[in-house]
C-alpha positions in Angstrom: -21.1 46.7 -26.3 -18.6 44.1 -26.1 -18.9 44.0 -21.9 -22.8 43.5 -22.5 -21.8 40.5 -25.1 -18.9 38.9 -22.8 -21.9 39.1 -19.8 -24.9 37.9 -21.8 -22.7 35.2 -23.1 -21.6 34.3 -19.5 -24.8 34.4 -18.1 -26.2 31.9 -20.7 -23.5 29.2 -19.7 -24.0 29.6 -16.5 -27.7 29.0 -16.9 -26.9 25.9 -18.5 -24.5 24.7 -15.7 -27.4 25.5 -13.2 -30.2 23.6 -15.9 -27.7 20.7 -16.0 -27.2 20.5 -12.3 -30.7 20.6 -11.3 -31.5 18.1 -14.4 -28.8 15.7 -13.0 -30.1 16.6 -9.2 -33.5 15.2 -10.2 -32.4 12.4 -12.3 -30.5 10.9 -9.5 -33.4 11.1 -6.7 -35.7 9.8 -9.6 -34.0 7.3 -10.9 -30.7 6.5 -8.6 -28.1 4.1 -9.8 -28.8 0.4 -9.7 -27.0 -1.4 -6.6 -24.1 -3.7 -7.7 -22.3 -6.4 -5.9 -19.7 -4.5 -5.5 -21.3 -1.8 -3.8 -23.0 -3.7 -1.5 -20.8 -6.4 -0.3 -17.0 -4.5 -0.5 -15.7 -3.8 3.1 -13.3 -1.3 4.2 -10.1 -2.5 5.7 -10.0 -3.7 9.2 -7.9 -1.1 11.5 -5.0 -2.4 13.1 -3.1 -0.8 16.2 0.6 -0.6 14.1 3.8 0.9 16.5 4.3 3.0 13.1 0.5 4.6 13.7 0.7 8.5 14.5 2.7 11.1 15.1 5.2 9.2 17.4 5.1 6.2 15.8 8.3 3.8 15.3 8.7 0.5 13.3 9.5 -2.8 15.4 12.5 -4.4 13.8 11.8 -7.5 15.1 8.6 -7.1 13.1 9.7 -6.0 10.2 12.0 -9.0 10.4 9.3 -11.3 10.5 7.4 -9.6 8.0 11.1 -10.1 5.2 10.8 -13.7 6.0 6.7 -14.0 5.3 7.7 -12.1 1.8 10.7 -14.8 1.1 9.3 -17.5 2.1 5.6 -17.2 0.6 5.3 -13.7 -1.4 8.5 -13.8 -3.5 7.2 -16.7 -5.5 5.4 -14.2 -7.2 5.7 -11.0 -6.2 8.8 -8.7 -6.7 10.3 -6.0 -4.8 12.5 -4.2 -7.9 13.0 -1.2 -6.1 15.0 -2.4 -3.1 18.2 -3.5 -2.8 19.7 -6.1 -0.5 21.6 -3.4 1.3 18.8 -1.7 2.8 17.1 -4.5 4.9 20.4 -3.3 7.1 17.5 -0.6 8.4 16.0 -3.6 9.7 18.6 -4.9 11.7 20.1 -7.6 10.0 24.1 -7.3 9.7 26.8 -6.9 6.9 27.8 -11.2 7.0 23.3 -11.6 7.2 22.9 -9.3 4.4 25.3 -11.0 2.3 24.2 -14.2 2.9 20.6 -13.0 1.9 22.1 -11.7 -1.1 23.9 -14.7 -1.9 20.6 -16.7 -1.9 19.2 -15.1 -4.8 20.0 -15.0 -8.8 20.5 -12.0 -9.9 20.8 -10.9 -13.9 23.8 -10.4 -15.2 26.2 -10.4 -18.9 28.8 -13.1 -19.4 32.0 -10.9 -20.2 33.3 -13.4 -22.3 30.8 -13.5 -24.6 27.9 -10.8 -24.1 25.2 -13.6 -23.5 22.9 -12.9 -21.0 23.6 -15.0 -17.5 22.4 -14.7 -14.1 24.9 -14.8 -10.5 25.1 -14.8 -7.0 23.5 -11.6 -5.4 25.6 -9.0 -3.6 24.3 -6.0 -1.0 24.5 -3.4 -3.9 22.1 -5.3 -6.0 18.1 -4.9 -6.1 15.6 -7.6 -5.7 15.1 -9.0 -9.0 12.5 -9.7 -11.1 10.2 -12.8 -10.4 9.7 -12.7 -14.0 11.2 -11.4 -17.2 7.9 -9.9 -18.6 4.3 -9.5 -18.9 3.9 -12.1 -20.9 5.7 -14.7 -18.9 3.7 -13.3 -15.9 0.2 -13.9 -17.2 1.0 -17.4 -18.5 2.2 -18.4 -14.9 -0.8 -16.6 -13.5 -4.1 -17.5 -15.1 -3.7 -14.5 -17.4 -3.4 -12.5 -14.2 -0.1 -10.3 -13.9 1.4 -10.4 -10.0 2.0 -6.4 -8.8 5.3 -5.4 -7.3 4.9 -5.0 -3.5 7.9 -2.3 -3.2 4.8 0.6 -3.1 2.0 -1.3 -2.4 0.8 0.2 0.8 1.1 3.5 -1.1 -0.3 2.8 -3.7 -3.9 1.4 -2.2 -5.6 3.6 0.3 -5.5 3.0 3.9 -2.7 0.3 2.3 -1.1 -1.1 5.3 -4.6 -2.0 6.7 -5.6 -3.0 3.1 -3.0 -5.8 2.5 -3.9 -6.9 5.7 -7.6 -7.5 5.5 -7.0 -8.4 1.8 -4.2 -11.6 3.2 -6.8 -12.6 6.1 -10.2 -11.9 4.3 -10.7 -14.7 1.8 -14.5 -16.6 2.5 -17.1 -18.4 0.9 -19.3 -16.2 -1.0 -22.3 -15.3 1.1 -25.3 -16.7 0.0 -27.0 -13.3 0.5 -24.7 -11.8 -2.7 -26.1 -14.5 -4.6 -29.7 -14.2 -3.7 -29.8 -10.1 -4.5 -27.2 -10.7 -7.6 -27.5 -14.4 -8.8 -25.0 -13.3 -12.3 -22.3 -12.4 -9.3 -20.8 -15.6 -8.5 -17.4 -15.8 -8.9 -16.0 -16.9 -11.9 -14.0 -20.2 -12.1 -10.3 -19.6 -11.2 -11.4 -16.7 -8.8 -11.5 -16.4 -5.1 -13.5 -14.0 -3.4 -12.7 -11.3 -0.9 -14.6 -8.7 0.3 -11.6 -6.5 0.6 -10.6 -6.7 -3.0 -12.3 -3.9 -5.3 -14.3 -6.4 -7.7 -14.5 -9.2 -4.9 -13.1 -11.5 -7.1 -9.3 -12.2 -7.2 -6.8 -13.9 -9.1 -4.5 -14.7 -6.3 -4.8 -17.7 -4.4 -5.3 -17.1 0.0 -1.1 -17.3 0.0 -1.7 -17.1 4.0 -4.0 -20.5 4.2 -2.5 -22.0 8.0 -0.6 -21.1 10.2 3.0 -22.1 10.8 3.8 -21.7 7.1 6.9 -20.3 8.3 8.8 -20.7 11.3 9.6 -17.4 13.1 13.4 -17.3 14.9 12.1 -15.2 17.9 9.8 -17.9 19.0 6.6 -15.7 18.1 3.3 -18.0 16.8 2.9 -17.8 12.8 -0.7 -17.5 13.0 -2.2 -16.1 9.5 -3.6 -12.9 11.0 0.1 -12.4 12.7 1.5 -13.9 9.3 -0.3 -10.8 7.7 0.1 -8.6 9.9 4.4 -8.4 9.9 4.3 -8.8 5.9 1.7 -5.8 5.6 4.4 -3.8 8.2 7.3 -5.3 6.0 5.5 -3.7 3.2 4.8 -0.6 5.0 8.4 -0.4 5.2 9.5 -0.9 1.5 7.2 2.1 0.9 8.3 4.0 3.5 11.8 3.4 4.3 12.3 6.8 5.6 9.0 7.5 7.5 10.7 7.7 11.3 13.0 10.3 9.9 10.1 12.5 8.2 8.0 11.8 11.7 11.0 13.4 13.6 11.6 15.8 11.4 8.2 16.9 11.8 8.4 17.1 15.4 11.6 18.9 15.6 9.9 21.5 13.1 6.3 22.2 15.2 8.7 22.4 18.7 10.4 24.9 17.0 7.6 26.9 15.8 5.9 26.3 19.1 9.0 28.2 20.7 9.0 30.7 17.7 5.9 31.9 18.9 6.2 32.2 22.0 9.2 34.0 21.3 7.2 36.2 19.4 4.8 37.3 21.7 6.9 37.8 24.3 8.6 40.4 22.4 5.5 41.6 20.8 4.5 42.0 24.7 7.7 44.0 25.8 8.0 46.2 22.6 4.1 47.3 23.7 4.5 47.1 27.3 5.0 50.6 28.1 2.8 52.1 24.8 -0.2 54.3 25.6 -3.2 53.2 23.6 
């Protein structure tokens, strides 16, 4: 008696889920969702050929390089990177004198001994990016209410994200006039810039890449914006993912093995059944 219960009462929720299903099924090709500006007018991020792209893949130094000094000279102003320290840009090529001098060049927080009062000091190797600002709060007033993300995961933390901060640096445009012909209420608010790439369209953050030359690269490659872009986004690629070439060649070192596993395998399977009657 208690089966037939359990089974009549699983049967009726299960009828339901189907009902509900089908319900849904018919509501959608009936009456589908209104189209929104966002749906119709956000782009996916433009691919770009990276050396760090596939299985084999490698970061350029001289890159990355390029990409630190886009990030100082342009993206630090607001952005912070809290969750590296000084003393791994060596990864990148830069040498114990050039990582103390980078060091050097920033305030870091710090407590007066003396007298317990907060302070700030020179920078050492050991020491993490600090903070652009102290808090929220002080964020949002410098902003336009708008709070700046850290860049130390962004590529993680945004799909596709090393392609993604690169069409987001390089895609700020007029709004199309077509947006505002199928959705006049869309136009971007005052304060806002648009970009395609962004999930609303509309961003707080100013085109920081606006001309090229805004920094003078060392190894005599052109600053143009899209190559601006591209070496930050890489730069930033690497603050995720300091330790990607090691995982890539730990993962190749693994399938060789496994490859020669198995073919170790058969062969024995072959000559423990060689002589074997079926």
């Amino acid at each position: 008696m208690v089966r037939l219960f359990a089974g009549l009462v699983g049967l009726f929720f299960s009828g339901m889920l189907l009902l509900s299903f089908l319900f849904g099924a018919i509501s959608y090709v009936s009456e589908p969702p209104a189209a929104t500006a966002e749906h119709e007018f956000h782009e996916h991020p433009k691919k770009v050929a990276w050396s760090f792209n596939g299985p084999l893949g490698h970061y350029d130094r001289q890159q990355l390089q390029r990409g630190f000094k886009v990030y100082s000279e342009v993206c630090s102003a607001c952005h912070s990177l809290r969750l590296v320290a000084f003393r791994d840009l060596k990864d990148l090529g830069y040498n114990d004198a050039e990582l103390k001098a980078i060091a050097k060049a920033r305030q870091v927080p710090d407590i007066d001994p003396a007298t317990g009062e907060p302070t700030t000091r020179d920078g050492m190797p050991a020491d993490h990016f600090p903070l652009v600002y102290p808090n929220d709060v002080a964020a949002r007033a410098a902003n336009n209410n708008a709070i700046p993300p850290d860049l130390s995961l962004i590529t993680k933390a945004r799909h596709d994200g090393s392609n993604y901060v690169h069409s987001l640096l390089t895609g700020y445009k007029e709004q199309p006039a077509e947006l505002l012909k199928q959705f006049p209420d869309a136009k971007t608010p005052e304060g806002l810039h648009y970009n395609p790439y962004f999930a609303n369209l509309n961003l707080a953050m100013a085109p920081p890449l606006s001309a090229d030359d805004q920094v003078t690269y060392t190894d005599g490659t052109k600053a143009t914006v899209d190559q601006m872009a591209q070496d930050v986004s890489a730069f930033l690629t690497w603050t995720a993912e300091p330790k990607m070439e090691a995982r890539k060649a730990t993962g190749r070192a693994v399938v060789f093995f496994l490859l020669i596993a198995t073919i170790l395998a058969y062969m024995a399977y072959q000559n423990i059944w060689a002589n074997k009657e079926h």
